[in-house]
N, C-alpha and C positions, 0 to 999 in steps of 0.2 A: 236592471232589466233581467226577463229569464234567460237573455244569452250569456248576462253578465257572471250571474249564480250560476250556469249550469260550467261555463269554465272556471269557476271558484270551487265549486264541488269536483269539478274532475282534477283539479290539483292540488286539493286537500287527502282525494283517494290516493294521490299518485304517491304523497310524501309518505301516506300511514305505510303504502304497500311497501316504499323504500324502507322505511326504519323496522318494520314487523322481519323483512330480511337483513339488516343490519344486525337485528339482538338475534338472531338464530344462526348468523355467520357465528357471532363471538361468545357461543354458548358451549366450549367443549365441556368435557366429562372433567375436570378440573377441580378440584377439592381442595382448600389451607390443609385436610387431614392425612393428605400426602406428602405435608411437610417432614417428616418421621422416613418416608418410602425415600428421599430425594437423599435424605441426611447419608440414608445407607449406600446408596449409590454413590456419592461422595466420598465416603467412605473406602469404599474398594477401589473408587479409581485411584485416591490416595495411594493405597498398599500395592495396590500395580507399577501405580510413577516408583516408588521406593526401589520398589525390586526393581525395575528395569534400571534406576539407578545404580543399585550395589552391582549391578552384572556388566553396565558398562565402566565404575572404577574398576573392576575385575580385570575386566578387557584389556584395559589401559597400561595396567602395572605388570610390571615384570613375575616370572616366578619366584615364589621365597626360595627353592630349592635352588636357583642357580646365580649365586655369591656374586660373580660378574656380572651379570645383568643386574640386581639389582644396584649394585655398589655404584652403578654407571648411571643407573635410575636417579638415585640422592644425590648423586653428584650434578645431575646436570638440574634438579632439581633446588641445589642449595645456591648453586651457579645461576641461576636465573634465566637457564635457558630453554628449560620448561616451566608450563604453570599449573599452578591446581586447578583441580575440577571446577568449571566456574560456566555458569552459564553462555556467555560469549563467547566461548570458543565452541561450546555445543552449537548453537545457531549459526557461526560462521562453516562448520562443518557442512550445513546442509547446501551452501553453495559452493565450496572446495572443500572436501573432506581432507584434503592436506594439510587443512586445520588444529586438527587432528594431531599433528607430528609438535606442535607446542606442548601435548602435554605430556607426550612421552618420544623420544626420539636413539636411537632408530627405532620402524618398527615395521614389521612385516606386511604383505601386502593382505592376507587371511584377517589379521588382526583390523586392518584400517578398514576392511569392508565390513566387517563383523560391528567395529564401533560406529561404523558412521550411520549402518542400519538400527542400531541401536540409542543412536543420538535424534533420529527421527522419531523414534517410536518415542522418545524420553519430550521432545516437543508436542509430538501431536497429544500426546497423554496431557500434559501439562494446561496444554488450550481446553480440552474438556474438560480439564479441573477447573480452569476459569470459568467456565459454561456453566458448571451444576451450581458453582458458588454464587455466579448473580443467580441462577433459579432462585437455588435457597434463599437469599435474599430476597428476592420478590415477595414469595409466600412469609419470609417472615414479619415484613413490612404488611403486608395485607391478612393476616392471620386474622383481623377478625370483623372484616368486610370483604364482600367480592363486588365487586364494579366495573364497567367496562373498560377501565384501564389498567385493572389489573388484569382481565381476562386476554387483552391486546396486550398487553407484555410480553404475558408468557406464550401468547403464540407466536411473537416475534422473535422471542429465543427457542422457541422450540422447532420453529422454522427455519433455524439456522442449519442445517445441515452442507456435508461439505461434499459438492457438486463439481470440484475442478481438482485437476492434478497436482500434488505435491513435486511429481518427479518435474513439471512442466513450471511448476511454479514453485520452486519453495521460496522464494522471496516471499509471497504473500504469507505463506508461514511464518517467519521471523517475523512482518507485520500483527497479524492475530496474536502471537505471543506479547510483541513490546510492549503492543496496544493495548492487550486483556480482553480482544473484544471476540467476535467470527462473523466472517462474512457469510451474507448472506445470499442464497441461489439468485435472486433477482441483480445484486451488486454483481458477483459475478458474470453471472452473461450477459449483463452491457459494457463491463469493460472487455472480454475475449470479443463480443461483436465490435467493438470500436476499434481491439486490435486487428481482425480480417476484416473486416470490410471499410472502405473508402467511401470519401463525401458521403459519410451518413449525419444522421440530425437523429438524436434520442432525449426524450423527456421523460422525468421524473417527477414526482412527489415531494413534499416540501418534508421533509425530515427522512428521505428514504437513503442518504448518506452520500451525495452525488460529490461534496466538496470535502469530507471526512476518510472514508473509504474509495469511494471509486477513484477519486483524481492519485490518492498515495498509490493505488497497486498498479494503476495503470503505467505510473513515474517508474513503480521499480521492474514492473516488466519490459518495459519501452528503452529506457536507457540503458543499453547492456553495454557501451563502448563503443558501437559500431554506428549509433545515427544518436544528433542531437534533438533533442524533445522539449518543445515548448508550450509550454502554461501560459490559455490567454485567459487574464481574469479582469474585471471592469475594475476604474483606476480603486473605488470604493472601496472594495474587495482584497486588494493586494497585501496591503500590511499583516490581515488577518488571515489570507491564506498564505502568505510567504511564510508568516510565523508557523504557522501548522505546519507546514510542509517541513520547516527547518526542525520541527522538533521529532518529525517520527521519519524521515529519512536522511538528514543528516546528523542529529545526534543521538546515531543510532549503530546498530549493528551492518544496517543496511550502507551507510557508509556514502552516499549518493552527495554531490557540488547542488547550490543552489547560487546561478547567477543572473543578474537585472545588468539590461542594457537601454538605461532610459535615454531617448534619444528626440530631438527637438530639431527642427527645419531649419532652427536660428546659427547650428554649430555648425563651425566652420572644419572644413574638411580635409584634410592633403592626405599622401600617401603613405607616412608614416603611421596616423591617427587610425587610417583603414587598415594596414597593413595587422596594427595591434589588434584590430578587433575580431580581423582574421585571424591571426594567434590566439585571442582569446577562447572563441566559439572551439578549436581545434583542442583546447586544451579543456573545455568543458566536456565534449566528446568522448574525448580517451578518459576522465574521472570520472564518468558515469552520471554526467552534469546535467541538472536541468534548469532552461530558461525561464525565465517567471518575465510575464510580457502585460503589458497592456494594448489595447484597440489603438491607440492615439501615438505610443511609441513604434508599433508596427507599422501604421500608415504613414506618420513622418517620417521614416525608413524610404520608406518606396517613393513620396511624394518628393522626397531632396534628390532620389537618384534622379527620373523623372526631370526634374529640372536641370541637373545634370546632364543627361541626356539631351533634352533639346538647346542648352547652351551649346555643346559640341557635336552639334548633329552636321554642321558643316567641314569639319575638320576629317582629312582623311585620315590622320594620324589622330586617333583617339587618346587623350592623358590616361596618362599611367594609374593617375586614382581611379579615373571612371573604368577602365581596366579591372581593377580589385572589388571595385563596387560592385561593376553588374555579375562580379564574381561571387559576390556576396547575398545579392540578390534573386540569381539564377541557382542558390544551391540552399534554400532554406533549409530550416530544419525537416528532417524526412516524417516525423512525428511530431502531430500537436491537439492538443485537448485541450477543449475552450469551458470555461468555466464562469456562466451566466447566470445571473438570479434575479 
């Protein structure tokens, strides 16, 4: 019918008009014959990392002129109780510069702020060198097509700009470095908004890095020691994000516990069993621990206390487990990021 054609034709305009602004979003000024301009840029970031290098072994080592000092340098260096310049100790420096003191010991207070601002500059350098190298890679891989996926790449790295504070976060720093990767303005301010603000609900993009990047920086800003942070992920999902999560924050610089407490309706309970698990959760805590949860382990938690409760709802004297329980219950984790797909 012509009411049928005239909504055919007005959703055939609608898609051309989408896609005519789709290819004019992803048309920047963009040429493979900038592959040459990028090299150079590479280039010099190189020769800047080096120098900021030699200036912070400089830093670090004693003067040749004063025989003591250094004789005390080799010595505690063949003693093993300093190390060589090694990159882990530079990344640990950015969140205790006393770090610092491994690889030369004693050392002045002038010195340790000089290296440690200097250990900064030698990381952030480092991550831009990782940045220009996937560029260059891109253009070298497309060198002799351009296509809308190559043209969405590189505004996806070129989009990377760094929108949040080092001094507030250098956790995330050591992350961009381990990882090779940089976060991106959009990653960023959904995980600082998830950090102030409460009962929020934020959605994402299916590859815009919600379980890669967002859930690792949130884990390492969140767990400082002082509140436990739990990871709800669907049961699907846990292996492969526990795995992740174990590879870039606990065996890592960052240093961070990763503990599962699967927990079923069926287990029997006393005061000892609670007692541990309240030790446990406290000792997660203090090592900067995160829980890695599922929906069905969290609700069987609450549903056995729950019953608990209403078994002993007539007793004036409440049991000493249901005591630890609802102590358990009443004091969740103060932070938790739920991770849904």
């Amino acid at each position: 019918s012509k009411k049928e054609k005239g909504i055919q034709s007005e959703m055939v305009q609608s898609l051309e008009s989408s896609w005519c602004l789709h290819k004019s979003k992803l048309d920047p000024v963009l040429l493979c014959s900038d592959l040459e301009k990028f090299r150079s840029i590479t280039s010099r970031v190189e020769k800047e990392l080096r120098r900021v290098e030699v200036a912070l072994k400089r830093a670090i080592q004693p003067d040749e002129n004063n025989s003591c000092a250094s004789i005390l340098f080799q010595l505690t260096r063949i003693s093993g109780l300093t190390q060589e310049f090694i990159p882990s100790i530079i990344l640990r420096s950015l969140q205790n510069k006393e770090a610092l003191k491994l690889i030369q010991s004693p050392i002045s207070n002038e010195v340790l702020e000089y290296s440690a601002s200097m250990s900064q500059l030698w990381v952030v350098l480092s991550v831009y060198l990782n940045q220009m190298k996937r560029l260059e890679e891109i253009l070298q891989m497309n060198k002799d097509r351009v296509d809308v996926g190559f043209r969405y790449s590189m505004i996806q790295e070129l989009k990377s700009s760094r929108e949040w504070s080092i001094e507030t976060h250098p956790q995330w720093l050591i992350f961009e470095f381990e990882n090779r990767l940089s976060i991106r303005p959009i990653q960023s301010t959904i995980a600082e908004k998830m950090m102030t603000e409460n009962k929020i609900l934020l959605q994402l993009n299916m590859g815009e890095g919600k379980s890669r990047v967002i859930v690792p920086i949130l884990c390492c800003a969140l767990a400082d020691g002082n509140q436990l942070v739990r990871v709800n992920v669907l049961s699907s999902l846990i292996g492969d994000v526990g795995n992740y999560l174990h590879r870039v924050l606990v065996a890592s610089v960052l240093n961070h516990r990763i503990y599962s407490f699967p927990f079923k309706r069926k287990h029997t309970l006393n005061f000892q069993t609670l007692q541990t698990l309240q030790d446990q959760m406290d000792i997660c805590k203090r090592q900067n621990g995160i829980i890695l949860s599922t929906p069905e382990h969290r609700l069987s938690m609450l549903l056995k206390w729950r019953e608990m409760v209403c078994a002993n709802q007539n007793l004036k004297q409440k049991p000493k487990e249901l005591q630890v329980f609802t102590q358990l219950i009443d004091n969740p984790p103060a932070s938790r990021v739920a991770v849904f797909q």
